[in-house]
C-alpha positions, 0 to 999 in steps of 0.5 A: 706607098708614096708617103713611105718612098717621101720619107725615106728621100726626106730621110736620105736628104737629113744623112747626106746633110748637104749644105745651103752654099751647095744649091747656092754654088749651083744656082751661081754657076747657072746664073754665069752661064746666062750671062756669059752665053754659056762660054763658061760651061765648056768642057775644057773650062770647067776642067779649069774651074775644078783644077783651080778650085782644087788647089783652094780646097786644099788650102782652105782645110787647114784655115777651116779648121783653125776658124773652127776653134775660133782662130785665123791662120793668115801665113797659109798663101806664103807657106805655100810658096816656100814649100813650092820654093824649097821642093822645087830647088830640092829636086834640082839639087838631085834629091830625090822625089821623096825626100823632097816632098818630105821636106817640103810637108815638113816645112809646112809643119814647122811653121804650123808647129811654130804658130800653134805654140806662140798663140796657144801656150804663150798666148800670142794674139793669132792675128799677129802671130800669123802675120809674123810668120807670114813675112818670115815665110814669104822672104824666106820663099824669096831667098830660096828661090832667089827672086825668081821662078824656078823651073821644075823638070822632074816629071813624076813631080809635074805628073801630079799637077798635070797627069791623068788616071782615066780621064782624070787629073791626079790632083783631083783624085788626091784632093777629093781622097783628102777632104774625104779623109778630114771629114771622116776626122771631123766627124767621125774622131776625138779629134774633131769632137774636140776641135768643134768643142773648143770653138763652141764653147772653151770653158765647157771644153775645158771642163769636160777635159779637153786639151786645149793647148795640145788641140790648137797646136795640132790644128795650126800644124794640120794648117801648115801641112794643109798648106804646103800640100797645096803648094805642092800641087800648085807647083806641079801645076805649073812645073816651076815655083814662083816665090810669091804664086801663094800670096792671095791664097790666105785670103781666098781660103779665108773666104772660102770658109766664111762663104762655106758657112764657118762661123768666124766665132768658131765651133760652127761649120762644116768642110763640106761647105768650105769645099762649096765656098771654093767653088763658089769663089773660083767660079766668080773669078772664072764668070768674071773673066769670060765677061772679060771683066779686068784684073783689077776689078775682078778682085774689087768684086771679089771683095765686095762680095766677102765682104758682104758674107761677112757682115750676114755672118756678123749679123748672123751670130749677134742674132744667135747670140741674143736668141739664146740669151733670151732663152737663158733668161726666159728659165 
């Protein structure tokens, strides 16, 4: 009876395939709790935790999956800000809600459209594309806004960032309901079989008739809309838009990503750990600063410890990489 109730947990474990960074994120937010004398574990903090992580977690959906078909997409902070800047001058102009959110995920998609075509038809190298893009995108957020904050007071808008259905933050339901959804799209469609398919292998893609092309530019657009809805969300937030409030989001979501397992080659990774690695990341910010910890440093850390993240992975696939050489020759 027991050996039957063993497997079927062991058998439940292998279906919820929860990934390494999971019990990592646990153990880290613990391992704060000890040293800060658990000042981070209060309600109201953890509130902050999440809601910050949130706004990462929907950033870092799109760069996930432009990382798994062996991209980067680096404009993804600046198009939150502009997409925060353009909502946010949209409705003061009178528009309405919806037509302003439109233009907004829109934008978003623009710049995403504009990326994927550079660098999957014209061949661009996707460093420097996005790099483009993400100049444009950050005077662009500058000229909108014109060099300042820009209050936002429709409330409907502000009650995404800040209203609650029982209890709990609409910006939680609307992130938890969209990772659920790209995970299913992941998993679960043509779409995400091609996605893992083109970063595992894009000759054995091609050869089994993926769109190659077509796959990347959905990607890069999906990045953008990614982006600009949490742009949205960060705006609502703080009921105003600042022109430059996304500016390190690229880079976070770029770690949450690589800290989540997503292997920088591409083809390997799940959403799943990215949502863990955003946690991961936004605790440490969090830890740091209940130890009051400077700015200043708080970022050197944070560094410090992506950088490290990312030699294990180097280290990780060049290991991968000889293994199956090896076996290669040993047939």
């Amino acid at each position: 009876m027991d050996r039957l109730k063993n497997n079927k947990l062991k058998l439940l474990y292998r279906r919820l395939n929860i990934p390494g960074i999971a019990y990592s994120t646990v153990i880290f937010f613990f391992f704060f709790c000890i040293i800060t004398d658990w000042r981070i574990a209060t309600p109201a903090n953890i509130i902050l935790i999440l809601r910050n992580s949130a706004v990462l977690i929907l950033a870092s959906i799109g760069m996930n999956m432009v990382i798994l078909v062996s991209q980067v997409d680096i404009s993804i902070g600046p198009v939150m800000s502009l997409t925060g800047a353009g909502v946010a001058v949209i409705l003061n102009s009178g528009m309405n809600l919806g037509v302003s959110l439109a233009a907004g995920l829109l934008t978003g998609m623009a710049v995403g459209l504009i990326n994927g075509i550079l660098v999957a038809v014209f061949k661009f190298d996707y460093w420097i594309t996005t790099f483009a893009t993400m100049g444009i995108c950050s005077g662009l957020a500058l000229v909108v806004a014109d060099g300042g904050t820009v209050l936002i007071s429709d409330d409907v808008f502000n009650w995404l960032g800040n209203g609650k259905i029982a209890g709990v933050y609409v910006m939680l339901y609307i992130t938890v309901f969209i990772v659920a959804f790209v995970l299913f799209v992941l998993r679960k469609t043509k779409f995400g079989y091609n996605i893992y398919s083109i970063g595992g292998s894009e000759i054995s893609a091609r050869l089994n008739g993926v769109n190659i092309i077509g796959n990347r530019i959905a990607v890069f657009i999906c990045s953008g809309f990614f982006a600009s809805v949490a742009g949205i969300i960060l705006s609502a937030m703080s009921s105003s838009a600042n022109p430059i409030s996304g500016a390190n989001y690229s880079f976070d979501a770029m770690a949450a990503v690589i800290i989540g397992g997503t292997s920088f080659d591409g083809g390997r990774g799940s959403l799943v750990g990215t949502v863990f690695g955003a946690l991961m990341l936004r605790i440490l910010a969090n830890g740091l600063g209940c130890l009051n910890v400077p700015s200043t440093w708080q970022k050197a850390i944070i560094g410090f410890v992506i950088v490290a993240v990312l030699v294990a992975d180097a280290v990780n696939t060049k290991r991968r990489k000889v293994r199956d050489a090896r076996r290669v020759y040993a047939r």
